[in-house]
C-alpha beads as a LAMMPS data file, in Angstrom:
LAMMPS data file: protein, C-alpha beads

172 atoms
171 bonds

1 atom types
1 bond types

-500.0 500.0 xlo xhi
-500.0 500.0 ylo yhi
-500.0 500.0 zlo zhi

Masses

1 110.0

Atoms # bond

1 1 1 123.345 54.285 227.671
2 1 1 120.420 55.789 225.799
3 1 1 122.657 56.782 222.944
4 1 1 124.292 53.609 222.610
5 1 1 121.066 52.276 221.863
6 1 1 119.783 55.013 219.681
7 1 1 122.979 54.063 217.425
8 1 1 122.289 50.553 217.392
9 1 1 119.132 51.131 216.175
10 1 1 120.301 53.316 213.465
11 1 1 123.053 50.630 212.489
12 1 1 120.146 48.272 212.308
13 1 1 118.161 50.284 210.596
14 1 1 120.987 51.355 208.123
15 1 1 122.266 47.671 207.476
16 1 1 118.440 46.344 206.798
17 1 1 118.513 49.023 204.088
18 1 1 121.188 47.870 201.858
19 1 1 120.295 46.018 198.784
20 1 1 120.792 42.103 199.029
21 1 1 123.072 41.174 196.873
22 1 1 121.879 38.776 193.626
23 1 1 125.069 36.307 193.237
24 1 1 124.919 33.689 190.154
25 1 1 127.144 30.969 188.256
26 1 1 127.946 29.478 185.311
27 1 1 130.077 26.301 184.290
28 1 1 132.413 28.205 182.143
29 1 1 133.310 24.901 180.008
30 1 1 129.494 23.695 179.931
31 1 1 129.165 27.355 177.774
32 1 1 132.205 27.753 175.709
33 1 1 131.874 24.267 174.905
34 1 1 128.495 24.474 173.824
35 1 1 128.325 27.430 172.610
36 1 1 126.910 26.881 169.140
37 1 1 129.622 29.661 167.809
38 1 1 132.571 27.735 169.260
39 1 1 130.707 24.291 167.945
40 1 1 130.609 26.088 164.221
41 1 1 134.248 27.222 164.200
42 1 1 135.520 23.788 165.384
43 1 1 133.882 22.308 162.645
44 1 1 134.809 24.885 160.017
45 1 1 138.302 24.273 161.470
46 1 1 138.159 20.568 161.041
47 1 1 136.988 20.975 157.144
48 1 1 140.450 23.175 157.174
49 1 1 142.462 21.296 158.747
50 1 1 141.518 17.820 156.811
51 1 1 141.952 20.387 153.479
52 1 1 145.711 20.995 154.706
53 1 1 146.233 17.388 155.285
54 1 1 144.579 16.230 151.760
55 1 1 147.580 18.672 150.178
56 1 1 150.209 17.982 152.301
57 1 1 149.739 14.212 151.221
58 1 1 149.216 15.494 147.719
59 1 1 152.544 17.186 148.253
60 1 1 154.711 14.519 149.688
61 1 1 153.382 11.894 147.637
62 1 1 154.350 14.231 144.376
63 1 1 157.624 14.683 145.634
64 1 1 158.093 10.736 146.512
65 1 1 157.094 10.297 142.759
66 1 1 160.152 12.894 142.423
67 1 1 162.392 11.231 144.808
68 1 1 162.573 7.750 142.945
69 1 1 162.614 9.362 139.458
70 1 1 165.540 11.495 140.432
71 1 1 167.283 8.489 141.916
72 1 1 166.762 6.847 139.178
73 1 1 168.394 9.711 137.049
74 1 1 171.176 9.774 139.118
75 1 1 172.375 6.309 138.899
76 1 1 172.552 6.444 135.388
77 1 1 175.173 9.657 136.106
78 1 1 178.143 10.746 137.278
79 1 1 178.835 10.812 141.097
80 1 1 179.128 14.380 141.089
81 1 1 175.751 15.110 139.182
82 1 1 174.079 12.520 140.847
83 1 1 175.615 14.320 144.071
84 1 1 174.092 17.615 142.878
85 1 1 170.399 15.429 142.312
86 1 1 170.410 14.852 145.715
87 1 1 171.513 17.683 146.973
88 1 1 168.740 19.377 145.179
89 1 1 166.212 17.197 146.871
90 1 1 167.487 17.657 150.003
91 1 1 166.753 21.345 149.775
92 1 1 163.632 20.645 148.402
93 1 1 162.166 18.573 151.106
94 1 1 163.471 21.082 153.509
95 1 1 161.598 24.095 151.676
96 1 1 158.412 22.235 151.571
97 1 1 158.751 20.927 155.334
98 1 1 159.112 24.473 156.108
99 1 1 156.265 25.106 154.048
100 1 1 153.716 22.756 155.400
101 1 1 154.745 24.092 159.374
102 1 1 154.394 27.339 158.515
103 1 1 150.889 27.205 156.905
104 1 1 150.124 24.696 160.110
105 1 1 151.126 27.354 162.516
106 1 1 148.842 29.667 160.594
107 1 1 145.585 27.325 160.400
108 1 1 146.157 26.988 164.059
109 1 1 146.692 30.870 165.086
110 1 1 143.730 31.649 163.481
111 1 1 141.644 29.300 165.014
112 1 1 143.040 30.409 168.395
113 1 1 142.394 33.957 167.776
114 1 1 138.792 32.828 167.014
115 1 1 138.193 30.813 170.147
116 1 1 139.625 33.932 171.646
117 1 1 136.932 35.779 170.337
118 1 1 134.351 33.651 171.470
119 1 1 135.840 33.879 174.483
120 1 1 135.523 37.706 175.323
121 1 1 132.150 37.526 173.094
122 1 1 131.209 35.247 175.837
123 1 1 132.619 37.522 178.535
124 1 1 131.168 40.253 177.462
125 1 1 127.704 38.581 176.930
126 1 1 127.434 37.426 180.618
127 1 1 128.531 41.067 181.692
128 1 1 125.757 42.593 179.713
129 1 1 123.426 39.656 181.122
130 1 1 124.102 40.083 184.864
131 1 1 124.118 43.949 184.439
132 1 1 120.774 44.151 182.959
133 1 1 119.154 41.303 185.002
134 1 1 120.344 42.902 188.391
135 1 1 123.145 40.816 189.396
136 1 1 126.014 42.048 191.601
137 1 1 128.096 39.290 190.965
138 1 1 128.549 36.384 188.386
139 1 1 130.754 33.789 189.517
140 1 1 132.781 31.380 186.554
141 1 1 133.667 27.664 187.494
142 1 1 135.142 24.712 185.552
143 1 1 136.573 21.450 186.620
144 1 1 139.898 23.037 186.323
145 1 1 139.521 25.390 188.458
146 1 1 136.667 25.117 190.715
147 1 1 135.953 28.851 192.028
148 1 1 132.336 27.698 193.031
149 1 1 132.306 24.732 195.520
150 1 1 128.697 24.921 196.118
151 1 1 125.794 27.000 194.244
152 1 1 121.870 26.493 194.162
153 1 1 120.446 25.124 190.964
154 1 1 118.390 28.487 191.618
155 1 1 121.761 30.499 190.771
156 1 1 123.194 28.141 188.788
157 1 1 122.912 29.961 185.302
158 1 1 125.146 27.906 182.910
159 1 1 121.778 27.062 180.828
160 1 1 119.833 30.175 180.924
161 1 1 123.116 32.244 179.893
162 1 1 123.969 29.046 177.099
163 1 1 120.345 29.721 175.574
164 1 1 120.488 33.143 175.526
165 1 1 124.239 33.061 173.636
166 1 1 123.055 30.334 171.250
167 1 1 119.425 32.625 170.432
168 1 1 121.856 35.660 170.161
169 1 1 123.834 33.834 167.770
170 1 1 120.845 32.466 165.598
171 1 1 120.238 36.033 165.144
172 1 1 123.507 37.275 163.823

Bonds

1 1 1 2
2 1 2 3
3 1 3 4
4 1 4 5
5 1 5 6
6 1 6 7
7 1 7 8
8 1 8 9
9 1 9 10
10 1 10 11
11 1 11 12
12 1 12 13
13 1 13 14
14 1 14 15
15 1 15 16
16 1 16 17
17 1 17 18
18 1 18 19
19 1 19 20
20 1 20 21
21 1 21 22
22 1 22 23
23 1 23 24
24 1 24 25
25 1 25 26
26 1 26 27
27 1 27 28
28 1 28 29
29 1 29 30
30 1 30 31
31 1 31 32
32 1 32 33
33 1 33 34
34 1 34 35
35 1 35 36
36 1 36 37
37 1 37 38
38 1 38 39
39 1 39 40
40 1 40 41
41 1 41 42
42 1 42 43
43 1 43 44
44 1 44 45
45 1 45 46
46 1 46 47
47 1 47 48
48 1 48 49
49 1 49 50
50 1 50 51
51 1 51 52
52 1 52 53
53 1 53 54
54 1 54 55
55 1 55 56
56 1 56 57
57 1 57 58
58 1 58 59
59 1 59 60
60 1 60 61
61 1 61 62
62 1 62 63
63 1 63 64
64 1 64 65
65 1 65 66
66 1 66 67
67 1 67 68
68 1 68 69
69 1 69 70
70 1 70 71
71 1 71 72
72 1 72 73
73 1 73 74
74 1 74 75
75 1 75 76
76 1 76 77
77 1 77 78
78 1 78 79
79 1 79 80
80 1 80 81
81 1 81 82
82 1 82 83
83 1 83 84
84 1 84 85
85 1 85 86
86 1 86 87
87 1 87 88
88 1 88 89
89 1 89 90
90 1 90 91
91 1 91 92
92 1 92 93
93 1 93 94
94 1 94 95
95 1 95 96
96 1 96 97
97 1 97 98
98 1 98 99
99 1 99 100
100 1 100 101
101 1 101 102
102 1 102 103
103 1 103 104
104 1 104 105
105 1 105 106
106 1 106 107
107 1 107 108
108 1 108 109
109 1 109 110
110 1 110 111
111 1 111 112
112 1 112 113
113 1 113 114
114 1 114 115
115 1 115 116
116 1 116 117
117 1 117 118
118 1 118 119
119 1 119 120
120 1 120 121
121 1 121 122
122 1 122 123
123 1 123 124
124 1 124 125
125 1 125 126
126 1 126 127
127 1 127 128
128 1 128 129
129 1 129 130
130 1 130 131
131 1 131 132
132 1 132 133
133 1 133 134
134 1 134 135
135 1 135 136
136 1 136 137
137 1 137 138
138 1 138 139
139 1 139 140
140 1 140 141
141 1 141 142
142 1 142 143
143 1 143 144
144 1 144 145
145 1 145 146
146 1 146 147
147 1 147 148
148 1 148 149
149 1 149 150
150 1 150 151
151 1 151 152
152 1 152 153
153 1 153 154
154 1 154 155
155 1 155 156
156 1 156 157
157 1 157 158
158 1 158 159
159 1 159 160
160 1 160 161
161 1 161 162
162 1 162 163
163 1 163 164
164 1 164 165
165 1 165 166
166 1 166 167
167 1 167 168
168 1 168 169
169 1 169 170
170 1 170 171
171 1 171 172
């Protein structure tokens, strides 16, 4: 009986050892979203993207202007010219259609590959945040997908981790 108390007391003594365990979380869409990065590359995006439109509208309205002066052409010719007129422009508006998606896709791949960046930037920076301020765990919530149903405001840590990522950024 002795010795089942003896290791009790050592269990006890053992368990009141161990470290507590430091637990935060962050609102991972309250960060990304503003994070002054992500803000920066939205709006360089946008001054892109309005660019792309401005030509594309430069483009069509160009090839309108070419549309009715080739019609025009080809009324004055033979069926079989006028034929090959419209033909033409058929291919044409097929080349630049092709033309304007493609460059689309590509304004819009690179702007996902930099969100993506921000993203693991972001990763990483909470990683490096909770490893050097002593935390076992950092939890990541959203209204997506709510991981954290309940938290303290004392370990919530969507603010403190947004300031230090927008001061880090400042600085680069």
């Amino acid at each position: 009986m002795k010795n089942i108390i003896y290791v009790a007391l050592v269990m006890l003594v053992l368990s009141s050892c161990q470290k507590e365990k430091k637990i935060g979380f962050i609102d991972n869409g309250t960060v990304i979203n503003d994070y002054q990065e992500k803000i920066d590359l939205e709006a360089k995006f946008q001054v892109k993207q309005e660019a792309f439109r401005k030509r594309a509208d430069s483009i069509s309205l160009a090839f309108q202007q070419e549309v009715q002066s080739t019609q025009t052409l080809a009324q004055k010719s033979s069926q079989r010219k006028a034929q090959e007129l419209m033909g033409g422009l058929q291919q044409k508006q097929q080349l630049l259609q092709q033309q304007m998606q493609v460059e689309q896709q590509q304004l819009t791949q690179g702007f996902q590959a930099d969100i993506d960046s921000v993203i693991v930037k972001v990763k990483d920076f909470v990683k490096g945040y909770g490893k050097t301020n002593g935390y076992t765990y950092i939890l990541g919530t959203s209204d997506a997908a709510a991981s954290v149903l309940y938290g303290t405001d004392e370990n919530d840590l969507t603010q403190t981790i947004l300031d230090a990522l927008n001061a880090d950024y400042k600085k680069e």
